[in-house]
DRENPA-3360 file (N, C-alpha, C; in nm, 2 decimals, always signed):
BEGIN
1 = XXXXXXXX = +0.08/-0.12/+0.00/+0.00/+0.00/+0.00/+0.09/+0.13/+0.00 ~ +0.07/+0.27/-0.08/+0.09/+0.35/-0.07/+0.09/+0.41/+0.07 ~ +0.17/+0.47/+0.13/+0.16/+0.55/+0.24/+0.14/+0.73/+0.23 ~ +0.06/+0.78/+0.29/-0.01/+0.91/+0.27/+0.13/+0.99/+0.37 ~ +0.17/+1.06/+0.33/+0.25/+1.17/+0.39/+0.18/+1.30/+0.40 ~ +0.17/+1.32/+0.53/+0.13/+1.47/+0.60/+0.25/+1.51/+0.63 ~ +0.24/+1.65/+0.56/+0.34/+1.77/+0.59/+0.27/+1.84/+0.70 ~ +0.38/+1.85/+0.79/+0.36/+1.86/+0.97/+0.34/+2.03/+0.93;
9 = XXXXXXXX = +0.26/+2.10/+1.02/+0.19/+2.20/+1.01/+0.25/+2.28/+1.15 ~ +0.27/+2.43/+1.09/+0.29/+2.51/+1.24/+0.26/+2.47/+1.33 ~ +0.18/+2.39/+1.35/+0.10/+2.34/+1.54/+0.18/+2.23/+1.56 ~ +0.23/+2.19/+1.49/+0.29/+2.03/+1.54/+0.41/+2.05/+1.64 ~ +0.40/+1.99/+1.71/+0.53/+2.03/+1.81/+0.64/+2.03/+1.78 ~ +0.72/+1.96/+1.71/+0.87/+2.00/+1.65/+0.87/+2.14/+1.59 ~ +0.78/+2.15/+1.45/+0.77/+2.30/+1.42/+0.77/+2.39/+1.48 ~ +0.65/+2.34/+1.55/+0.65/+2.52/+1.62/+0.75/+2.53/+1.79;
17 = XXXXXXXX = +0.81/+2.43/+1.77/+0.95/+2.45/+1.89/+1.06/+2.50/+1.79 ~ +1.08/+2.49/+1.69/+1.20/+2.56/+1.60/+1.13/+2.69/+1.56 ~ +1.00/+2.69/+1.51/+0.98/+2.83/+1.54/+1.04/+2.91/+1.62 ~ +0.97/+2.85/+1.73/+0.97/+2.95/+1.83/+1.17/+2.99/+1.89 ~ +1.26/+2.89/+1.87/+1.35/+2.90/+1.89/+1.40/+3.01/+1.76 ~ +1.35/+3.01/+1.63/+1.42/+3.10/+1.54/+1.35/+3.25/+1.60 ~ +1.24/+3.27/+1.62/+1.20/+3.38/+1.64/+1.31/+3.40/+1.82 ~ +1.32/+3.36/+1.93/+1.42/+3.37/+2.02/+1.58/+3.40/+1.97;
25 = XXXXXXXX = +1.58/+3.36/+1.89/+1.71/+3.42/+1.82/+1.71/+3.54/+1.78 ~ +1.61/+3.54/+1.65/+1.57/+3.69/+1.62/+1.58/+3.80/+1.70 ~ +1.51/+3.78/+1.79/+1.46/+3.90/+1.86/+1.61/+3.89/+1.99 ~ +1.70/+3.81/+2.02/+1.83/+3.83/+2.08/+1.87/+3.95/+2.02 ~ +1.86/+3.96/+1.93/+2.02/+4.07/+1.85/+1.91/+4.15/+1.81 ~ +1.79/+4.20/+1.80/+1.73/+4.28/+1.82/+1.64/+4.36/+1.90 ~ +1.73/+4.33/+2.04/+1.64/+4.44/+2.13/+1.53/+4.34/+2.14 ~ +1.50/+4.21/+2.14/+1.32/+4.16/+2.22/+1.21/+4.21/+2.10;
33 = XXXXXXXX = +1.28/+4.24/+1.98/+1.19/+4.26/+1.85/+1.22/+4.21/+1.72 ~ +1.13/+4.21/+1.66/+1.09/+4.12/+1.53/+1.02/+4.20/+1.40 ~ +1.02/+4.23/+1.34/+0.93/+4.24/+1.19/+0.82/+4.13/+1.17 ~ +0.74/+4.19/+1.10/+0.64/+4.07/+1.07/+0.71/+3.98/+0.93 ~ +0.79/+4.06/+0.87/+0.82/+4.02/+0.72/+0.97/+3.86/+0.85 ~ +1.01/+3.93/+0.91/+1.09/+3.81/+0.96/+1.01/+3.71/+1.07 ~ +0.89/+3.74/+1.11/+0.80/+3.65/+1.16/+0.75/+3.47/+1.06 ~ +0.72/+3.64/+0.97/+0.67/+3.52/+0.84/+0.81/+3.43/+0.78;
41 = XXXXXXXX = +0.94/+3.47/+0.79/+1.00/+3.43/+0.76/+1.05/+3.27/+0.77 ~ +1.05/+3.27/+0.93/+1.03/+3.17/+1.01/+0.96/+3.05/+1.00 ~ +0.80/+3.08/+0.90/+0.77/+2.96/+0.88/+0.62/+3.04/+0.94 ~ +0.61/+3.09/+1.01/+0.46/+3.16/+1.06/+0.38/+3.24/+0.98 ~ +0.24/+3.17/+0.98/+0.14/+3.25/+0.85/+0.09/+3.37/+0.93 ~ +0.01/+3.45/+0.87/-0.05/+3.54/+0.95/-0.16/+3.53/+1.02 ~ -0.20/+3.40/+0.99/-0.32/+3.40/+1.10/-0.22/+3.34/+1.24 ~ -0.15/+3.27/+1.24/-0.03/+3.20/+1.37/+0.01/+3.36/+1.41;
49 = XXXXXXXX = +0.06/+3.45/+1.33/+0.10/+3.62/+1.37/-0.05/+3.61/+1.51 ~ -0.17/+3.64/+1.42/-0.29/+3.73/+1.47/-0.29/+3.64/+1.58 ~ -0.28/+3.47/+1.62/-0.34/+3.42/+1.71/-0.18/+3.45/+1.87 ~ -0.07/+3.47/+1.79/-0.02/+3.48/+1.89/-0.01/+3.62/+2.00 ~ -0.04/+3.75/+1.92/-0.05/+3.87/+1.90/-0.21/+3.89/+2.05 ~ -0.29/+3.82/+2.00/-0.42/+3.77/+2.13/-0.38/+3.75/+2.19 ~ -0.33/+3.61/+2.19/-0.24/+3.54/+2.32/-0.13/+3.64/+2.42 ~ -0.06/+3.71/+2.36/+0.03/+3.82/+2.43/+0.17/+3.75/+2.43;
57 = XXXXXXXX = +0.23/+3.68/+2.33/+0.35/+3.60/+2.32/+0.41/+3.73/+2.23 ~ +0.30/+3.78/+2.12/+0.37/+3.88/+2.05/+0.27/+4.00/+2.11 ~ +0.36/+4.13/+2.10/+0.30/+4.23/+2.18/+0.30/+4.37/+2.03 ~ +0.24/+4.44/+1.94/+0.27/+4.53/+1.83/+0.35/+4.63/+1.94 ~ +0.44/+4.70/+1.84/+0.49/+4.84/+1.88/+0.48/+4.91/+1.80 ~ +0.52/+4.87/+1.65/+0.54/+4.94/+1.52/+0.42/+4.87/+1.44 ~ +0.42/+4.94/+1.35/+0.33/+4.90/+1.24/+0.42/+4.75/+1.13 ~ +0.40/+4.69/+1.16/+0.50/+4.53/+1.13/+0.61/+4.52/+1.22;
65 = XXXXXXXX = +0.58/+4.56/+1.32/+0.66/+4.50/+1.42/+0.62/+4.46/+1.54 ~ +0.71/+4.37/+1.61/+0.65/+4.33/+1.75/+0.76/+4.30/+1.85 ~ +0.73/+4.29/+1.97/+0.80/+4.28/+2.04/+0.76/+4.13/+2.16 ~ +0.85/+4.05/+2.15/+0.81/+3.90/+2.24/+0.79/+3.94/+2.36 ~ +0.75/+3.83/+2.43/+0.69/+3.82/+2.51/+0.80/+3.79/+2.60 ~ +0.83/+3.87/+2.74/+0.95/+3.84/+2.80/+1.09/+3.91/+2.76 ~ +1.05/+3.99/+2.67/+1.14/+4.11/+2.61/+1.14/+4.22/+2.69 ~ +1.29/+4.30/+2.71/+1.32/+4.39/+2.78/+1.20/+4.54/+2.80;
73 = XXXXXXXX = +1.19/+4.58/+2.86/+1.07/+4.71/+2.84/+1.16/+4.81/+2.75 ~ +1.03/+4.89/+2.72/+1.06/+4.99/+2.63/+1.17/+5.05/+2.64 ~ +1.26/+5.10/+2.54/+1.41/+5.21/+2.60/+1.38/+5.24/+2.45 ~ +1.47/+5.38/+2.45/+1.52/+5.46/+2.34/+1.58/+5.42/+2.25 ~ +1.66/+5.30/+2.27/+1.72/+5.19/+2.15/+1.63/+5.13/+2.09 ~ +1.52/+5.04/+2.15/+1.43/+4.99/+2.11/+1.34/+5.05/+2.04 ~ +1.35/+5.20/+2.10/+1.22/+5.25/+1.98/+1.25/+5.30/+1.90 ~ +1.39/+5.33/+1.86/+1.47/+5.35/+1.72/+1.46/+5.23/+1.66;
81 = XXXXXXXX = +1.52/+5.13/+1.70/+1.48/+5.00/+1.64/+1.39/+4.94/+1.58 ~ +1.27/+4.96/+1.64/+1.15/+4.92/+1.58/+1.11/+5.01/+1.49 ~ +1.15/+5.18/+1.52/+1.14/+5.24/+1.35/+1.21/+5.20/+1.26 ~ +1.32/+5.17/+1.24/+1.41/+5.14/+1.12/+1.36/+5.04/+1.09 ~ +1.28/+4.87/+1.18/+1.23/+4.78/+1.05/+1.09/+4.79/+1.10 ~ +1.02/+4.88/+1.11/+0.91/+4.93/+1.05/+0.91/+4.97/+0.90 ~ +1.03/+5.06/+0.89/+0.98/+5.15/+0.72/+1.09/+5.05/+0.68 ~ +1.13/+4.91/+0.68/+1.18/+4.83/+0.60/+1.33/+4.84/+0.64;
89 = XXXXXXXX = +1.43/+4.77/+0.52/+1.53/+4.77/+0.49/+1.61/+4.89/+0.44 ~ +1.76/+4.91/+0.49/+1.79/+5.05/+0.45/+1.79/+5.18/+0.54 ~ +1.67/+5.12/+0.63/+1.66/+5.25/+0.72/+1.73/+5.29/+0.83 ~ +1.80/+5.36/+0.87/+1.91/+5.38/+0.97/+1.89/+5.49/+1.08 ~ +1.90/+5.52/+1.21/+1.88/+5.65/+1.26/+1.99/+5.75/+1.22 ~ +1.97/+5.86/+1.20/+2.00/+5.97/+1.16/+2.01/+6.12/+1.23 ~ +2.09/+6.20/+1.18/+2.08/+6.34/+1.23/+2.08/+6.33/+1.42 ~ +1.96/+6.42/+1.45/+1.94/+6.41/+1.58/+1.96/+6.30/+1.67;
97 = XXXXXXXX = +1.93/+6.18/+1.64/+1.88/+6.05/+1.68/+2.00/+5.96/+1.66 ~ +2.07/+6.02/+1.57/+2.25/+5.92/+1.55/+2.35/+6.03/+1.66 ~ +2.31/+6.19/+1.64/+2.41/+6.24/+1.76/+2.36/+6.16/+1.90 ~ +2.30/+6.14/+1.93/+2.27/+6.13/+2.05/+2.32/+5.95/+2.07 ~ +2.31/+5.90/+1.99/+2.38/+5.74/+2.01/+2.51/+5.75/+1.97 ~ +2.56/+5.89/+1.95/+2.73/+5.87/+1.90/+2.79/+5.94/+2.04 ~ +2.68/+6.01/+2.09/+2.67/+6.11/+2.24/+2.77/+6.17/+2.19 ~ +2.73/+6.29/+2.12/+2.78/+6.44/+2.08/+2.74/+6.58/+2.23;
105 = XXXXXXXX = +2.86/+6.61/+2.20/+2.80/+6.75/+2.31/+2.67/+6.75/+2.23 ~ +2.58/+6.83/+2.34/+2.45/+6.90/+2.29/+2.34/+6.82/+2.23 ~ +2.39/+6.67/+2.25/+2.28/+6.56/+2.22/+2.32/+6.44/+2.31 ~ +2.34/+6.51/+2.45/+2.26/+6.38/+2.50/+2.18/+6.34/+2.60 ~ +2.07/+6.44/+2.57/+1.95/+6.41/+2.64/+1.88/+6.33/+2.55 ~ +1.76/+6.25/+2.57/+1.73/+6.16/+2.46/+1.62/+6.27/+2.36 ~ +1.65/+6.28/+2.21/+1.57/+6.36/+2.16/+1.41/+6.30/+2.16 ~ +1.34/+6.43/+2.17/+1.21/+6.46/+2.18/+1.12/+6.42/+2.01;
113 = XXXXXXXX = +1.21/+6.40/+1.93/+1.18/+6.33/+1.84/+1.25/+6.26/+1.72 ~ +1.24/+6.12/+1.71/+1.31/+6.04/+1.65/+1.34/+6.04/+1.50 ~ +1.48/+6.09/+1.43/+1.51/+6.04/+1.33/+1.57/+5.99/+1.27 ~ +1.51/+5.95/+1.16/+1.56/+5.86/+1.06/+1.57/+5.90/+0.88 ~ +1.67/+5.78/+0.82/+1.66/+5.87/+0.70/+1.65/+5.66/+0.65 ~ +1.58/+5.67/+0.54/+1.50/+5.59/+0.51/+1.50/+5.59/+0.31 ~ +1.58/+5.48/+0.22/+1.56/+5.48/+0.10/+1.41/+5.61/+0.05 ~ +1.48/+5.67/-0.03/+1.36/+5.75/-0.11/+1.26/+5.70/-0.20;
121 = XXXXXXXX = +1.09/+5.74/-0.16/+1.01/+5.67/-0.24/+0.92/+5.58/-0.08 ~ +0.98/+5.57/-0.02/+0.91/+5.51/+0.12/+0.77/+5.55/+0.13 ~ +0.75/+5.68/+0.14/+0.63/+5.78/+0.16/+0.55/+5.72/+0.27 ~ +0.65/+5.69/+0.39/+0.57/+5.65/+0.48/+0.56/+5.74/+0.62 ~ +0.46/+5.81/+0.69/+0.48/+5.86/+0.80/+0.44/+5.85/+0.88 ~ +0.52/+5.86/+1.00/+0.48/+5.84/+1.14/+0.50/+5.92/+1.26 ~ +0.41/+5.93/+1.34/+0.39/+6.03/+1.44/+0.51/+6.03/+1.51 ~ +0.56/+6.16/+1.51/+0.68/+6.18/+1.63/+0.79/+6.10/+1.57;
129 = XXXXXXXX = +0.79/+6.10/+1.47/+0.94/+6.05/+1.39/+0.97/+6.20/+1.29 ~ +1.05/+6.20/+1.26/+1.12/+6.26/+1.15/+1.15/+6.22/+1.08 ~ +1.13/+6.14/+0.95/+1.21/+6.10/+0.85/+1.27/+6.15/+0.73 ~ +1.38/+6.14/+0.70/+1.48/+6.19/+0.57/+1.47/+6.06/+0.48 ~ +1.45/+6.12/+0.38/+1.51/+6.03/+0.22/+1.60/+6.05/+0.20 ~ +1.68/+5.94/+0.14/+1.79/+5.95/+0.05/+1.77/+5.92/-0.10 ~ +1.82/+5.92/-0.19/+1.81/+5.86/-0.30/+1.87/+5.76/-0.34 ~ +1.99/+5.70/-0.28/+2.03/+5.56/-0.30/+1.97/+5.46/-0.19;
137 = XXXXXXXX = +1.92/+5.34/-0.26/+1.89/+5.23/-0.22/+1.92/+5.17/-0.05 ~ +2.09/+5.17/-0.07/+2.12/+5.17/+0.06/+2.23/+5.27/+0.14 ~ +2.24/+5.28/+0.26/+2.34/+5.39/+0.33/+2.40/+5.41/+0.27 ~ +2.48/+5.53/+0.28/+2.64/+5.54/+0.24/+2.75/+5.52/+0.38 ~ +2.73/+5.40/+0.41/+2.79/+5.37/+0.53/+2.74/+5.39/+0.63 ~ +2.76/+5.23/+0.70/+2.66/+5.29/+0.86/+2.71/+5.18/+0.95 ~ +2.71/+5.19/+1.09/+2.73/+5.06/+1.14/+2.60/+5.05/+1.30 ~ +2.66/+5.00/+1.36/+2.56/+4.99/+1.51/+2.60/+5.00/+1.62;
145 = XXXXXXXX = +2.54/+5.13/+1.67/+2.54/+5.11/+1.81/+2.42/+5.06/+1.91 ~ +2.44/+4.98/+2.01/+2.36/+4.94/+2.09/+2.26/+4.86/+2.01 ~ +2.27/+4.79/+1.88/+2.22/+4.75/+1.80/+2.11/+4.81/+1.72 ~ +2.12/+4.96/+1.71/+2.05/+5.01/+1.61/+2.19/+5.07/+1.52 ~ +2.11/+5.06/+1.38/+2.17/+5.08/+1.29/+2.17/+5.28/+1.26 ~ +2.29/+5.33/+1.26/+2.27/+5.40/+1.26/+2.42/+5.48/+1.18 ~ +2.41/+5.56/+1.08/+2.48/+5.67/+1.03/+2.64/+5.65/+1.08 ~ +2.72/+5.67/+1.03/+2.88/+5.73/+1.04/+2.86/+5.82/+1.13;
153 = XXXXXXXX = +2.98/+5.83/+1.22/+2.98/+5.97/+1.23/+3.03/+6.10/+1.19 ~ +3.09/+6.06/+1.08/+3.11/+6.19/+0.97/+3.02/+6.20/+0.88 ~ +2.92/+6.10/+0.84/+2.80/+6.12/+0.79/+2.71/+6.21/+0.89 ~ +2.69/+6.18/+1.02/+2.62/+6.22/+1.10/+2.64/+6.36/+1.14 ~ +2.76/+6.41/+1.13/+2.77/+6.59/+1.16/+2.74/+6.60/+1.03 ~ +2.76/+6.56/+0.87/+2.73/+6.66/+0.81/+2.59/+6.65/+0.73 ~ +2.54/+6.57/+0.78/+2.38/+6.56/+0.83/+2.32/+6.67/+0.92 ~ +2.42/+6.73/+1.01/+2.38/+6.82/+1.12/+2.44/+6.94/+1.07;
161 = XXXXXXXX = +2.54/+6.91/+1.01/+2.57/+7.07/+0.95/+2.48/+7.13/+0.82 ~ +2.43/+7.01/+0.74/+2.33/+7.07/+0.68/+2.20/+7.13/+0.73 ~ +2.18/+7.06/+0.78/+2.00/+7.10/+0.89/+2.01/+7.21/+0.96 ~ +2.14/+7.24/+1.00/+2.17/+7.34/+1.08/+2.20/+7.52/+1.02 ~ +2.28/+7.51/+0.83/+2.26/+7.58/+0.70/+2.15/+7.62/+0.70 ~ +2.06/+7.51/+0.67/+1.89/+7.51/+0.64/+1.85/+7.58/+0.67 ~ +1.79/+7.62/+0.83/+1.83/+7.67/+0.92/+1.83/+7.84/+0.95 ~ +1.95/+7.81/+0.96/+1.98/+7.95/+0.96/+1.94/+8.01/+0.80;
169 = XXXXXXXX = +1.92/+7.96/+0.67/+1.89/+8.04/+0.57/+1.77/+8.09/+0.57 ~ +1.62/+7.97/+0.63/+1.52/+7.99/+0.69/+1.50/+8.14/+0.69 ~ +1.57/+8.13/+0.83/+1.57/+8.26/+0.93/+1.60/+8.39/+0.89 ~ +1.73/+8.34/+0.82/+1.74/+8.49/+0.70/+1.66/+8.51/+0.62 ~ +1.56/+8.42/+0.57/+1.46/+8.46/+0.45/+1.34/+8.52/+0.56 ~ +1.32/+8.44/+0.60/+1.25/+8.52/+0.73/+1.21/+8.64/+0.78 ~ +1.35/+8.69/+0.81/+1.38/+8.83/+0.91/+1.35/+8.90/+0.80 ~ +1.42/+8.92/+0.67/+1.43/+8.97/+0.55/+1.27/+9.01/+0.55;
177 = XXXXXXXX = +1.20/+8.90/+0.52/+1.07/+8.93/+0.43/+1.01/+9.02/+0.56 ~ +1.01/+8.95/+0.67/+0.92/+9.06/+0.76/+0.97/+9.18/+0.77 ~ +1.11/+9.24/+0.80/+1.14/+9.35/+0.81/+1.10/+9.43/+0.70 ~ +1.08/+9.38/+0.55/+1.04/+9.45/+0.49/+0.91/+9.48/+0.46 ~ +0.85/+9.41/+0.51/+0.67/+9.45/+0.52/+0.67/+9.51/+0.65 ~ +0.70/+9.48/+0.76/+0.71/+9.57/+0.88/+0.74/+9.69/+0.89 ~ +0.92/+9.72/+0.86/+0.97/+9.82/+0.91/+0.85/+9.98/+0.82 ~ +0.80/+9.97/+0.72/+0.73/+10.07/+0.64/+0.64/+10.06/+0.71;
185 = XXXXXXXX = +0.54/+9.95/+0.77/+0.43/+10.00/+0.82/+0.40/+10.03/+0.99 ~ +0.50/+9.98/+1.06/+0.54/+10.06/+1.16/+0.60/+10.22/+1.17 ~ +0.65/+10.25/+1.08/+0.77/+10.36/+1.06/+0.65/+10.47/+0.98 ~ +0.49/+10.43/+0.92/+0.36/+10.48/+0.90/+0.39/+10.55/+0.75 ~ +0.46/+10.47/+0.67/+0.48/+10.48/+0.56/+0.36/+10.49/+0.49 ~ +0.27/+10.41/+0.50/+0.16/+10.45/+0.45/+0.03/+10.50/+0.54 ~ +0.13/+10.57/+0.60/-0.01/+10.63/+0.65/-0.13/+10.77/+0.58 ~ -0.02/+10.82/+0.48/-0.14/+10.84/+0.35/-0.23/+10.78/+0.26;
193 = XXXXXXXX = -0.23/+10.66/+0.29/-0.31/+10.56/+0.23/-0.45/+10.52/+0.34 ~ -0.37/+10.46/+0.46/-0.46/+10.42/+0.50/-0.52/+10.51/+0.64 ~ -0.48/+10.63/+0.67/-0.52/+10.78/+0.74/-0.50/+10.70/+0.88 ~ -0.42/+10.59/+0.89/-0.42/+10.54/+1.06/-0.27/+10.50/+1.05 ~ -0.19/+10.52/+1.16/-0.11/+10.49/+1.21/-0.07/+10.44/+1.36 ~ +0.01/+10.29/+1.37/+0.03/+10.21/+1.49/+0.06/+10.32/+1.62 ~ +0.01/+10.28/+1.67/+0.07/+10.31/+1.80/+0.20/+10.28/+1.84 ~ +0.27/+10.37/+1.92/+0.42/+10.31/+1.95/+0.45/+10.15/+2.01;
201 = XXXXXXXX = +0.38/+10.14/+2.09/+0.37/+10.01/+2.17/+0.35/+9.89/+2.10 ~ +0.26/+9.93/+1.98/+0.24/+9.77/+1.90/+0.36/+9.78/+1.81 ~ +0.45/+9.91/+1.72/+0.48/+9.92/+1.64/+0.63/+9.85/+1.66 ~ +0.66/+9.88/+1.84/+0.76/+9.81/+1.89/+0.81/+9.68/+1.92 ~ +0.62/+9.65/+1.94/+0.65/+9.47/+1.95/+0.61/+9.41/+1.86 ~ +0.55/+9.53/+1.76/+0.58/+9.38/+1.63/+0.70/+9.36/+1.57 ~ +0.78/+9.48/+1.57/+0.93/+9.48/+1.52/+1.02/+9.39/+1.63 ~ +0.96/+9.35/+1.77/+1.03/+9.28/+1.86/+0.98/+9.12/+1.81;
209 = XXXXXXXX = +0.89/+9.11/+1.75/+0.83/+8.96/+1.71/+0.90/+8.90/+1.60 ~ +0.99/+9.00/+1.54/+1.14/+8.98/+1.41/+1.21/+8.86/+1.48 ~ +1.23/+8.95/+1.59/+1.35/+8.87/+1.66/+1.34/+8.75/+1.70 ~ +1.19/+8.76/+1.81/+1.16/+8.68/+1.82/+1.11/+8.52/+1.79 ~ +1.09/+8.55/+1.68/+1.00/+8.42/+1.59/+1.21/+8.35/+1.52 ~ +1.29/+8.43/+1.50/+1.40/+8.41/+1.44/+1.45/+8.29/+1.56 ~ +1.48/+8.36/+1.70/+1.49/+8.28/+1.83/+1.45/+8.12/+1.83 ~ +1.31/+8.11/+1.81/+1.18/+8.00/+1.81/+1.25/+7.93/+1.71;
217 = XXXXX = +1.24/+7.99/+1.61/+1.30/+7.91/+1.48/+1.44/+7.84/+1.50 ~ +1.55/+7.90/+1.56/+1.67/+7.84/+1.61/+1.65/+7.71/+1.70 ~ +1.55/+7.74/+1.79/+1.51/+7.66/+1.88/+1.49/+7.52/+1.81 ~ +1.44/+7.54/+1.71/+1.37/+7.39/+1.63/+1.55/+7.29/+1.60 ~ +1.61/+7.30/+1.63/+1.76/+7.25/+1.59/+1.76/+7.15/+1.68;
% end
């Protein structure tokens, strides 16, 4: 007689004990997290994702990511991490978010918001990230700290020296355009036109609001 061969199924206990030990690997060398694309990798469909995800063995953080069950709590590394394989392969922390893992003067308090620079064409966004495109496919050099992947550090200042250009050109386009719609109508340039002229007090602080808003805008760095 012919004998009928069953291909053993995620539930069968051998499988889903090497499962489970590939995803324990996985999530070793990344911080207690996983991708769904490296979930599925493993051998797990998405309905085994959805049922373990109920169960609380996988916990979401990112949008295709997760984090196991018995994995370290949340930290700063981790949640860089789960951005970078959230928006896929490629993606590295950046600017703000790589000074602060290279711990540069003046970055190292943990920034208030996370970024990254991410192959161009992604068009993906997410709350309280920052993200940069590149145009090539992959980094121009990168390696890891604390096992996020993250920028050179000579990439990484001049990542910061551009933002920081940016910036300041901003500001000068800025100051420029308002002083010159300001200073005339404070100064009651047309006040043959329009038979009213500011009062000293507002004419002072709105010419103090030049400076001001210039200040605010530095602030954003």
């Amino acid at each position: 007689r012919a004998r009928l061969h069953v291909r053993p199924s995620c539930s069968s206990p051998p499988v889903a004990a090497k499962i489970r030990d590939l995803l324990d690997e996985i999530a070793r060398k990344q911080l207690g997290l996983i991708s769904r694309q490296q979930a599925l990798d493993t051998g797990l469909t998405l309905d085994a994702i959805k049922h373990r995800l109920s169960t609380g063995e996988l916990h979401s953080v990112r949008r295709r990511v997760f984090r196991l069950r018995g994995a370290p709590d949340e930290t700063t590394y981790q949640r860089l991490l789960a951005v970078c394989l959230s928006l896929g392969p490629g993606t590295v922390a950046s600017h703000g978010s790589a000074a602060w893992l290279w711990a540069l003067d003046g970055y190292r308090e943990v920034p208030a918001k996370l970024e990254v620079t991410t192959p161009y064409g992604t068009g993906v966004r997410i709350r309280g990230v920052i993200v940069h495109q590149r145009r090539t496919p992959t980094p121009e050099g990168f390696c890891y700290r604390g096992r996020v992947p993250v920028t050179l550090l000579v990439r990484t200042m001049l990542d910061l020296t551009r933002t920081t250009i940016r910036r300041i050109y901003i500001n000068f386009a800025w100051a420029v355009l308002y002083n010159i719609i300001m200073l005339p109508i404070s100064g009651g340039a047309f006040f043959w036109l329009l038979k009213k002229q500011l009062p000293p007090v507002i004419a002072g602080a709105a010419m103090m609001l030049s400076s001001l808003s210039v200040v605010c805008s530095s602030l954003l760095l």
